[in-house]
C-alpha positions in Angstrom: -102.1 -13.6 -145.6 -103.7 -11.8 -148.8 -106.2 -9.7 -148.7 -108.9 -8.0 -150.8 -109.6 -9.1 -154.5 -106.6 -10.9 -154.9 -106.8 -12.9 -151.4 -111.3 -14.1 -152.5 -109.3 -15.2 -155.5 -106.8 -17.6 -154.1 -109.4 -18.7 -151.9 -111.8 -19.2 -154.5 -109.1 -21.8 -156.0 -108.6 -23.3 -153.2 -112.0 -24.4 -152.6 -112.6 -25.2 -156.3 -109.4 -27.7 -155.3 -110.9 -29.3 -152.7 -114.2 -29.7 -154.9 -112.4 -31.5 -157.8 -109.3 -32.8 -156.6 -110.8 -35.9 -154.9 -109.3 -39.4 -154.3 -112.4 -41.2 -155.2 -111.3 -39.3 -158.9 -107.9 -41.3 -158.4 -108.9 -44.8 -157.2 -110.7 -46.2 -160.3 -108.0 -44.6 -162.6 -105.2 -46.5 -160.5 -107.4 -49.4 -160.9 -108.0 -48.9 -164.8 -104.0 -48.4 -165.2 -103.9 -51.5 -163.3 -106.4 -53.5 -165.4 -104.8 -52.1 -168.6 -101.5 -53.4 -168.0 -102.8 -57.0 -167.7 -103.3 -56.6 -171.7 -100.2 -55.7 -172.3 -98.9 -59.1 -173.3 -101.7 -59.4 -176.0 -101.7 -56.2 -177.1 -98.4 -54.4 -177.2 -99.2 -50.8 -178.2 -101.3 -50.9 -174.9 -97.7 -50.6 -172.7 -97.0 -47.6 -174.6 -100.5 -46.2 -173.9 -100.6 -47.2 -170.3 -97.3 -45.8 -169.3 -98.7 -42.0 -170.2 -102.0 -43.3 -168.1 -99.5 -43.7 -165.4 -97.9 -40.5 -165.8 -101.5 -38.8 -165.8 -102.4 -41.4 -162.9 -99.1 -40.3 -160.9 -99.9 -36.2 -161.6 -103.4 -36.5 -160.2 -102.3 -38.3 -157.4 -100.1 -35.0 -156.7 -102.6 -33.0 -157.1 -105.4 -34.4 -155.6 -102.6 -34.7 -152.3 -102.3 -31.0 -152.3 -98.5 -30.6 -152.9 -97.2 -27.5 -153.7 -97.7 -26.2 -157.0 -93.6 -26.5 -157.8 -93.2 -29.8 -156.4 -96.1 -30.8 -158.4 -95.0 -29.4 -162.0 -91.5 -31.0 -160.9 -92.9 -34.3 -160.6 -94.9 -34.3 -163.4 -92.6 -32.9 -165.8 -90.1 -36.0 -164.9 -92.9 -38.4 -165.1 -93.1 -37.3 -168.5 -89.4 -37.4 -169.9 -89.5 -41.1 -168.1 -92.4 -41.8 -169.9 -90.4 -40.7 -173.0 -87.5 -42.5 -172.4 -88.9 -45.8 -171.2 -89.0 -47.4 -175.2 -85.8 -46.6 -175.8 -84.2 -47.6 -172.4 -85.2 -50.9 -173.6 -83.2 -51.2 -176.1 -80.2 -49.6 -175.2 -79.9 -51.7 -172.1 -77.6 -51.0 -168.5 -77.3 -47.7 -167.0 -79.6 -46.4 -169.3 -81.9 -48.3 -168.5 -81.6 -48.7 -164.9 -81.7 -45.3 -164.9 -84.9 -44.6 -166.2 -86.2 -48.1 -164.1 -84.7 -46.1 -160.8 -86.5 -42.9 -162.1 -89.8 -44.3 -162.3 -88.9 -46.7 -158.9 -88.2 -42.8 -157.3 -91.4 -41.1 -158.8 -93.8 -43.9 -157.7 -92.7 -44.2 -154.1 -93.4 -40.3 -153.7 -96.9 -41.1 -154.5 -97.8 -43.0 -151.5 -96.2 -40.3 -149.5 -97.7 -37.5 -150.9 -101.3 -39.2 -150.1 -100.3 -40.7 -146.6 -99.6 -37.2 -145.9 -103.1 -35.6 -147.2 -104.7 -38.5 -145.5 -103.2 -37.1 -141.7 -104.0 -33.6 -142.6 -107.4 -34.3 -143.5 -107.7 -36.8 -140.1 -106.4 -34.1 -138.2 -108.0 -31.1 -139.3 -111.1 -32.5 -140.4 -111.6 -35.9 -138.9 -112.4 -39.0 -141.1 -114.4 -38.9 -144.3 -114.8 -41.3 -147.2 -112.0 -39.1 -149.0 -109.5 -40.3 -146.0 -110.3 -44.1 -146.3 -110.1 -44.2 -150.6 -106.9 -41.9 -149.9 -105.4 -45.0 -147.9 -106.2 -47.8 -150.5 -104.8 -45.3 -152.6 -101.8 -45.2 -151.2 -101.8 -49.1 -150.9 -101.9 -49.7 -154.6 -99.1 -47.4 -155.4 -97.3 -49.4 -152.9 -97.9 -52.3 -154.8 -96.8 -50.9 -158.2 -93.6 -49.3 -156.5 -92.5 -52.7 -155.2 -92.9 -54.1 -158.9 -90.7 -51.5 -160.2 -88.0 -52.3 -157.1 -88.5 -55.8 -158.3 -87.6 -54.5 -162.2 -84.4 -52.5 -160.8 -82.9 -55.6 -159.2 -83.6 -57.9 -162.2 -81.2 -54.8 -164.4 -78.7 -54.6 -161.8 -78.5 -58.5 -161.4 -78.5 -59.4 -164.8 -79.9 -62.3 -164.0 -83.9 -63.3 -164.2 -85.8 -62.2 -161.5 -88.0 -65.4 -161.1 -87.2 -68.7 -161.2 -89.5 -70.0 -163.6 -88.2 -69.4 -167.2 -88.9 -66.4 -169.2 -90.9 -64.8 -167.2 -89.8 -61.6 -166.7 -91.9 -59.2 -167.9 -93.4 -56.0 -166.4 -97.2 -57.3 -166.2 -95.5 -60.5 -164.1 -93.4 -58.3 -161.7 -96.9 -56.3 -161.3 -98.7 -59.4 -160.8 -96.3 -60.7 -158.4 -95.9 -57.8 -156.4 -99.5 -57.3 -155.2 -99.9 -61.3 -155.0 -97.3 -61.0 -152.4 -98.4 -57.6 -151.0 -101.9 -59.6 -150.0 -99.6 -62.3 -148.7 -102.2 -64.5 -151.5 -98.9 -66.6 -152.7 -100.6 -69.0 -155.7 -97.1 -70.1 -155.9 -96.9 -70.1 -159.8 -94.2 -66.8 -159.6 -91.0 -67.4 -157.0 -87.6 -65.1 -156.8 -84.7 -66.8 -157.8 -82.1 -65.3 -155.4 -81.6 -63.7 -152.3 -82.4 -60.2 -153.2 -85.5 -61.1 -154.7 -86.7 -63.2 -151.9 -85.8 -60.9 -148.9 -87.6 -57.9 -150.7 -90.4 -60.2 -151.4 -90.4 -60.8 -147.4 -90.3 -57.0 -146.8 -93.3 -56.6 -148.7 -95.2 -59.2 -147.7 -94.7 -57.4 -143.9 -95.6 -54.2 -145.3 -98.5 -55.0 -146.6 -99.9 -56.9 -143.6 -98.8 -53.9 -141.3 -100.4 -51.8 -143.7 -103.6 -53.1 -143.7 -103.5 -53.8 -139.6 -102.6 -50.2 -138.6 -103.5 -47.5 -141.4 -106.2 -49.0 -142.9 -108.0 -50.2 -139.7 -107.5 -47.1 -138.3 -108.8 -45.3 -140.8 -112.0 -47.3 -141.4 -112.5 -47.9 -137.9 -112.2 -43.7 -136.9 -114.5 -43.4 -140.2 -117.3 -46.2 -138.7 -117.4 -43.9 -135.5 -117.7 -40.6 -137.2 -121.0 -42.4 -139.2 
């Protein structure tokens, strides 16, 4: 335990953490990343732009979690040479780019974690705050994005489409799709074509049900009896 000039110091930090590093900083810039993406198709040089916003989206979300400061510059730093190599993984197709697909597929599903993890320190330790509910629908939206780049991964390693519906495979589609079906909404207008596609379709479709029914109710309902 430090002591003296050095300990006020790292304590100092710590608190100056806690005042900035806040989930209801990370929501809306999830949500923007999200909202970004839909103009991809329209506007190209926006996918180029939005996959650094997710990078910057994914660090925060370290961050504001609290991980330890090596495990955070880790993640970060391969956030960044995924960023970098997602253009060109595009064009020289297979491993390559299922490698950097699987990369990013790894990278987003430590995100959830990471908050999931804050968000049972902070309800153990501290009880329920507004922090501990945005941290969950945090978490929730990640989910959502790591299932569309699960969806991605299977479409390389099938070489096959993905949907059934012609031509639709595209990254703003398997987005799309992914939180349609994590919200168990289904307009129907985007189906899997196989058996892979469908079955992980089904898992997320329980996820996000059991999601919602346990973590998030919990959550909201501790946080109704706290206020």
């Amino acid at each position: 335990m430090p002591h003296g000039k050095g300990g006020k110091i790292l304590e100092r930090g710590r608190q100056a953490r806690r005042k900035f590093a806040k989930f209801s900083c990370l929501l809306p810039l999830i949500l923007l990343n999200l909202v970004v993406f839909g103009f991809g198709d329209s506007h190209p040089w926006l996918n180029a732009a939005n996959l650094w916003l997710a990078a910057a989206t994914l660090a925060l979300a370290m961050y504001v979690s609290d991980v330890g400061r090596r495990y955070f510059f880790t993640v970060a730093s391969l956030a960044v040479i995924a960023t970098a190599a997602w253009r060109p993984s595009r064009i020289f197709h297979g491993w390559y780019e299922f490698l950097v697909v699987a990369s990013f597929n790894l990278l987003t599903a430590l995100a959830p974690v990471a908050i999931l993890r804050k968000v049972r320190r902070e309800f153990s330790e501290e009880g329920v705050g507004s922090e501990a509910v945005l941290g969950a629908l945090c978490a929730y939206l990640y989910i959502g994005s790591w299932f569309a780049v699960i969806y991605r991964s299977v479409q390389i390693l099938s070489k096959a489409p993905f949907f059934a519906q012609p031509e639709a495979d595209s990254f703003l589609n398997y987005l799309y799709f992914s939180f349609v079906t994590l919200t168990s909404t289904g307009f129907g207008d985007l189906s899997p074509a196989y058996g892979p596609g469908r079955m992980l379709a089904a898992i997320e479709a329980v996820v996000g049900q059991l999601y919602l029914v346990s973590v998030v109710a919990i959550v909201v309902s501790a946080y109704r009896k706290r206020g």
